[in-house]
C-alpha positions as CSV (number, residue, x, y, z in Angstrom):
1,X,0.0,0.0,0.0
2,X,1.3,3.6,-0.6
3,X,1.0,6.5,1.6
4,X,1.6,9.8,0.4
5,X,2.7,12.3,3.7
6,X,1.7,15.9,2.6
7,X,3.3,18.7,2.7
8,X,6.4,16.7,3.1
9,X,5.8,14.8,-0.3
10,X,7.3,11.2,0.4
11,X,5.4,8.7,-0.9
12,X,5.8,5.5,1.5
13,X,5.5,1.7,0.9
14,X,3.5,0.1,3.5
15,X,3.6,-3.1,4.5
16,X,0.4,-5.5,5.7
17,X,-0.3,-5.0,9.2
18,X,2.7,-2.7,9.4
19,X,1.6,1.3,11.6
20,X,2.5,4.4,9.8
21,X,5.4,4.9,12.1
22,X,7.2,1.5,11.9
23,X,7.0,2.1,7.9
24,X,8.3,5.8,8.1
25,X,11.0,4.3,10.4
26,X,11.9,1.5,8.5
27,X,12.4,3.5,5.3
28,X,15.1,5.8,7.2
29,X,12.2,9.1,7.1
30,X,12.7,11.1,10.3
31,X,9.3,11.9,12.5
32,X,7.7,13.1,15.4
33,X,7.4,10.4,17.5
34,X,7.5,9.7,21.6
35,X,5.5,7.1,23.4
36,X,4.5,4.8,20.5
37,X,1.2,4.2,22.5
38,X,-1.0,7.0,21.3
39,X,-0.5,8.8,25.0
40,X,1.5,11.4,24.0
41,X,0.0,12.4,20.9
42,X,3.4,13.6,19.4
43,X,3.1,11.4,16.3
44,X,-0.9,12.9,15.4
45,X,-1.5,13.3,11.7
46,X,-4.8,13.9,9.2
47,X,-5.8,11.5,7.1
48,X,-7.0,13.2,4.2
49,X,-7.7,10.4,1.9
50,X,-8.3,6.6,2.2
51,X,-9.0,4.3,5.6
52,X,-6.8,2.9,8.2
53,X,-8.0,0.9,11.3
54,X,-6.5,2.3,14.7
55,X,-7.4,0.3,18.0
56,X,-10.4,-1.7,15.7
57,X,-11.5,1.3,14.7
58,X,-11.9,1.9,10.9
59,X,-10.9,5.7,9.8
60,X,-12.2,7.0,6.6
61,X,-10.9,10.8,7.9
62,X,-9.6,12.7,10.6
63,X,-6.9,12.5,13.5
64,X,-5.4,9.5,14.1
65,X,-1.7,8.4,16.0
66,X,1.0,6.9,13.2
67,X,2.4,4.5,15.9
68,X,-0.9,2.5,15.9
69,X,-3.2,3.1,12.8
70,X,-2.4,0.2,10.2
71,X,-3.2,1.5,6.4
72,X,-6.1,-0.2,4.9
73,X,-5.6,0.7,1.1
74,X,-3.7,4.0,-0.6
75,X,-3.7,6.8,1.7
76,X,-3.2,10.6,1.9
77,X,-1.9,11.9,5.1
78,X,-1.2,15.5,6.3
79,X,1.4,15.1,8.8
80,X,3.8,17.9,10.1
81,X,7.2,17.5,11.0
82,X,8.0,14.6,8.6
83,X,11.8,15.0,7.2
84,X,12.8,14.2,3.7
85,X,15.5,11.0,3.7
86,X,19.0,12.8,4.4
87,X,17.3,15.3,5.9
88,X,18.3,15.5,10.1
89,X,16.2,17.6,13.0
90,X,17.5,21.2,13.6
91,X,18.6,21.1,17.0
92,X,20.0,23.8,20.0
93,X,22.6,22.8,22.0
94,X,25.0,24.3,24.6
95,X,28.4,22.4,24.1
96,X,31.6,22.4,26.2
97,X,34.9,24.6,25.0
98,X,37.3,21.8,25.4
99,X,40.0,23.6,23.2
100,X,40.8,26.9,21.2
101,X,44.4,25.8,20.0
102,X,46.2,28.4,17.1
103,X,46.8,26.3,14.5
104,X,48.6,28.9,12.2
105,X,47.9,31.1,9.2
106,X,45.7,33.1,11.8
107,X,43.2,30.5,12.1
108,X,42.4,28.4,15.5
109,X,41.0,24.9,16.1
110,X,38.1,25.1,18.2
111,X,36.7,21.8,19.6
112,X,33.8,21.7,21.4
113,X,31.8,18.9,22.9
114,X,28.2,18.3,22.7
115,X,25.8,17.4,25.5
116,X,25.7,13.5,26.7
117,X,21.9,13.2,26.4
118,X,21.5,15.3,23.5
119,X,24.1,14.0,21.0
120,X,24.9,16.2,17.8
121,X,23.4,14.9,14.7
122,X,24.9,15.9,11.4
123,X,26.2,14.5,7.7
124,X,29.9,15.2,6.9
125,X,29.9,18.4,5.1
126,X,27.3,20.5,6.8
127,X,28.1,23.5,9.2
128,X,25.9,25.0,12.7
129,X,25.5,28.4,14.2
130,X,26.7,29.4,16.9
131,X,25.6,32.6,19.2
132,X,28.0,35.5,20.0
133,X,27.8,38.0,23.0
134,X,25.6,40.8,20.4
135,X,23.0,37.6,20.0
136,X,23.8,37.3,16.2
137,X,24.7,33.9,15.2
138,X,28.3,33.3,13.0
139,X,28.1,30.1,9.9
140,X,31.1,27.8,10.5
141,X,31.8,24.5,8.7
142,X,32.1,21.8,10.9
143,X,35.5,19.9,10.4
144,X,34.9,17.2,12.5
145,X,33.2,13.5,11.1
146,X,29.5,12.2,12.1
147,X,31.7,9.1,13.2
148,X,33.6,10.9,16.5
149,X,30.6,10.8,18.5
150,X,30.5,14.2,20.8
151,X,33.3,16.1,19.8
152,X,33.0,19.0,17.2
153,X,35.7,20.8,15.3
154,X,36.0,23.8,13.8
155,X,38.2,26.1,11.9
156,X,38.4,29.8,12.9
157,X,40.0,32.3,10.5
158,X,40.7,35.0,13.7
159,X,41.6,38.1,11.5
160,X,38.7,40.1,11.6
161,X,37.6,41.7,14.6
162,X,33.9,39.9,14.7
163,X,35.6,36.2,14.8
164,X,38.5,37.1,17.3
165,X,35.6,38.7,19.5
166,X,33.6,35.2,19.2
167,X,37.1,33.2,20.5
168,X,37.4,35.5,23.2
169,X,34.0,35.1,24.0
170,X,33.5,31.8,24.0
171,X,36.8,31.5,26.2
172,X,35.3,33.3,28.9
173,X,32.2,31.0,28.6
174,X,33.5,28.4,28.8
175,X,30.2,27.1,26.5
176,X,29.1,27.9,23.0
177,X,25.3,27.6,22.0
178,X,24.6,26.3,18.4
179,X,22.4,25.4,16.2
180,X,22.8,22.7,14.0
181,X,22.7,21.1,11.2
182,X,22.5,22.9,8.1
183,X,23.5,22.9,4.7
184,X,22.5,20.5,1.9
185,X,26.1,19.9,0.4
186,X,27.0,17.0,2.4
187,X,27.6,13.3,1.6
188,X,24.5,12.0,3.3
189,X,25.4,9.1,0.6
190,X,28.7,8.2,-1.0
191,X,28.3,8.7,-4.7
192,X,29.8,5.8,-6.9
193,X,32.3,7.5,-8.6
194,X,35.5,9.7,-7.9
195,X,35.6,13.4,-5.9
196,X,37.6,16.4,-6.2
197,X,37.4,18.7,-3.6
198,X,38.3,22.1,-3.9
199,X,38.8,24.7,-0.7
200,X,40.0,28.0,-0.6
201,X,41.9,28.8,3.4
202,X,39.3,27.4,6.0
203,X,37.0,26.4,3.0
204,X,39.2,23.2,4.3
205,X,37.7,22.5,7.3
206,X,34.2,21.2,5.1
207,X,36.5,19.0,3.2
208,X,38.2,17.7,6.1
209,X,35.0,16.3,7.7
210,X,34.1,15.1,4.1
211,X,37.8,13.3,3.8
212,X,37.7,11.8,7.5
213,X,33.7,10.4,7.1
214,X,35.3,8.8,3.9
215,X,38.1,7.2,5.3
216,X,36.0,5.9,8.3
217,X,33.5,4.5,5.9
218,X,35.6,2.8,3.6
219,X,35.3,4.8,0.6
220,X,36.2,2.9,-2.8
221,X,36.8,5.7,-5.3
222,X,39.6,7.8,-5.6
223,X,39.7,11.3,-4.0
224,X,41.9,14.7,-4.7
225,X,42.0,17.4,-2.8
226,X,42.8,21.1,-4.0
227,X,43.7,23.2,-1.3
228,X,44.4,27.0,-2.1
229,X,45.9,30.0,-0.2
230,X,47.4,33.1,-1.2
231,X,51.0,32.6,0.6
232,X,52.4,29.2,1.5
233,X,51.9,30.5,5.6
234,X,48.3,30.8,5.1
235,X,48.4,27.0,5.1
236,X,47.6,26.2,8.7
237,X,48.2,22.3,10.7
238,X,45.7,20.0,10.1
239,X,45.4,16.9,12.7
240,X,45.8,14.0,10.3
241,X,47.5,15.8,7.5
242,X,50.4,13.1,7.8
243,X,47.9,10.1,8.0
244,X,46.4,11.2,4.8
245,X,49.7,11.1,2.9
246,X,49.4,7.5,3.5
247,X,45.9,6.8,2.5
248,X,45.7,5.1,-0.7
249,X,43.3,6.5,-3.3
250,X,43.7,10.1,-1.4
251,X,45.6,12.7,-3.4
252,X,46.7,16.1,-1.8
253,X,47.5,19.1,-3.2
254,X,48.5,22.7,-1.7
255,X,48.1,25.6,-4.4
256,X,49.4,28.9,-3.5
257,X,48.0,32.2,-6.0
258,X,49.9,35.2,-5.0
259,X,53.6,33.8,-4.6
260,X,55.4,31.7,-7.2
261,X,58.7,31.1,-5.1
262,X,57.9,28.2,-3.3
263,X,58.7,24.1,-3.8
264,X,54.7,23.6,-4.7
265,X,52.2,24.5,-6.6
266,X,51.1,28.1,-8.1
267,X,48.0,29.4,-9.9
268,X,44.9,29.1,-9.5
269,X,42.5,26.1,-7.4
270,X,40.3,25.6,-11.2
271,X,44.1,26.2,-13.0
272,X,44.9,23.0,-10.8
273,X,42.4,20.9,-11.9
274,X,41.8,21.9,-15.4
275,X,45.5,21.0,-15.6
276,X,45.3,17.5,-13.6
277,X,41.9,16.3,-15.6
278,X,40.9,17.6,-18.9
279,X,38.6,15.4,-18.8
280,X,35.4,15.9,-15.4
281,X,32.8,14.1,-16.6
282,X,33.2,11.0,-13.9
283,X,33.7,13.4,-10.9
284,X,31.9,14.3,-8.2
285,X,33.5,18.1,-7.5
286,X,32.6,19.7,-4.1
287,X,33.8,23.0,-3.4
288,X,34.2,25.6,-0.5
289,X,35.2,29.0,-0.4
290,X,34.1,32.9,-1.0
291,X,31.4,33.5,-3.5
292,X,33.4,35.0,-5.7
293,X,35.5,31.9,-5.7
294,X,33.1,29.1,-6.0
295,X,31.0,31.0,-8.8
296,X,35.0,31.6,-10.5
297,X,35.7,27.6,-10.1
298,X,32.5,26.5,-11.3
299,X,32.8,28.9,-15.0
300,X,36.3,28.1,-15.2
301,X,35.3,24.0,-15.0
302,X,31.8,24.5,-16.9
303,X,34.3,26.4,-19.5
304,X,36.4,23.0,-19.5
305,X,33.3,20.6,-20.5
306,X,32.4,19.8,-16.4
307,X,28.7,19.9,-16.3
308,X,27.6,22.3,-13.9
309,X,25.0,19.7,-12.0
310,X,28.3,17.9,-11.1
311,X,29.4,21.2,-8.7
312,X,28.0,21.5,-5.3
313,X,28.6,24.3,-2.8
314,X,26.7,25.7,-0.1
315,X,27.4,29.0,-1.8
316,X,24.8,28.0,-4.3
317,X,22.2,27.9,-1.8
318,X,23.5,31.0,0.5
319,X,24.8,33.5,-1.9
320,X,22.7,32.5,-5.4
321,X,23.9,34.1,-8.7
């Protein structure tokens, strides 16, 4: 039997004798849900369309509780708070400072750690919000992997005056409130096929939680990494820097634009690439950086035959062109 869940969308296969609930469940869709009794009343939807029996009692319309109506036949259901597949709860924590360590190139490693009972849910690749002392709220990619259970990372560019005012805060806290998660370039799923990722300065700390999650799930394809700065000491320490070197499959590069002396490389990030693979058209290419950057990247690649569906970047959904 199918259930279409409005305004959500999702159409859901439902088994004989199965609830609403244990099919939403099974199927991976996250819902409001408590008790699983019908005491609570958290899981209460509409059903718009079709019949369902709840308790011996057959429902043609009206409330009912997903964690103990049974669908009949086809079924349209208005129910509120259902979340897309991929898509995770926005949640509020407070989480523990552990660490605000300078890293170099300006930029400082802040770890935090997320409440016992509440623990942070997110796909590698997304970012949170977190509150500073005016009450605004600052965007920061979250460098850490779904796989390290409480402990968050991020990476902190501290040359403005707003982000060295949020360390300093946050050091005198001792606590950072955030909200979290958000952004849809993530890898909710590992694509079958190879990725480039491409981050300008602290653009790297997406693609460092997108490298670790891969490594920690056993990725089969083949990824490079692009990593650009304007001067070779803009490059700051990352933790596991020297592990990667040894991962098979995992292919760094450093790219510096505004000085040509050094041992590595020069140019530009999309330079990089173009240069590496004239050929894009298996690749799965993430990138993360200023606006004017990612929009650059993505013409310059486009110009080179990539198809522009094959680009994703939270810029796209942020800053739209």
């Amino acid at each position: 039997m199918k259930v279409t869940l409005q305004p959500c969308g999702a159409v859901l296969e439902v088994r004989a004798g199965e609830t609403l609930l244990e099919a939403a469940r099974r199927l991976g869709y996250e819902c409001p849900h408590g008790c699983r009794n019908g005491n609570c009343h958290v899981c209460e939807a509409l059903l718009v369309e079709g019949r369902m029996q709840q308790q011996g009692v057959v429902l043609d319309h009206g409330e009912f509780f997903a964690c103990m109506a049974v669908p009949l036949e086809d079924c349209v259901v208005l129910w509120d708070g259902v979340l897309a597949l991929g898509e995770l709860p926005e949640r509020e924590l407070a989480c523990q400072v552990l660490a605000c360590e300078d890293v170099g190139g300006d930029v400082f490693r802040l770890r935090l750690l997320a409440p016992a009972g509440r623990p942070a849910r997110y796909h590698a690749g997304q970012y949170l919000l977190i509150r500073r002392e005016d009450g605004g709220e600052s965007a920061f990619s979250l460098a850490s992997a779904p796989g390290q259970g409480r402990e968050l990372e991020l990476h902190v560019l501290a040359r403005e005056s707003s982000a060295i005012e949020l360390l300093a805060f946050l050091r005198r806290q001792g606590f950072a409130q955030v909200r979290m998660p958000f952004g849809d370039t993530h890898l909710a799923q590992l694509p079958d096929g190879p990725l480039v990722l491409i981050a300008a300065g602290t653009g790297m700390a997406q693609m460092h939680s997108l490298i670790e999650h891969c490594r920690r799930s056993g990725f089969a394809h083949p990824v490079h990494l692009y990593w650009g700065a304007r001067t070779p000491e803009d490059f700051y320490q990352l933790p596991h820097w020297n592990e990667w070197r040894q991962v098979p499959g995992l292919v760094l590069h450093q790219v510096v634009s505004e000085l040509c002396g050094w041992s590595g490389r020069c140019g530009l990030l999309h330079e990089a690439v173009r240069e590496d693979f004239p050929d894009l058209s298996r690749f799965h290419v993430y990138a993360s950086g200023s606006p004017a950057m990612v929009y650059g990247t993505l013409d310059a690649l486009v110009e080179a035959g990539m198809d522009a569906h094959q680009m994703r970047a939270d810029v796209f959904a942020y800053a739209p062109r």
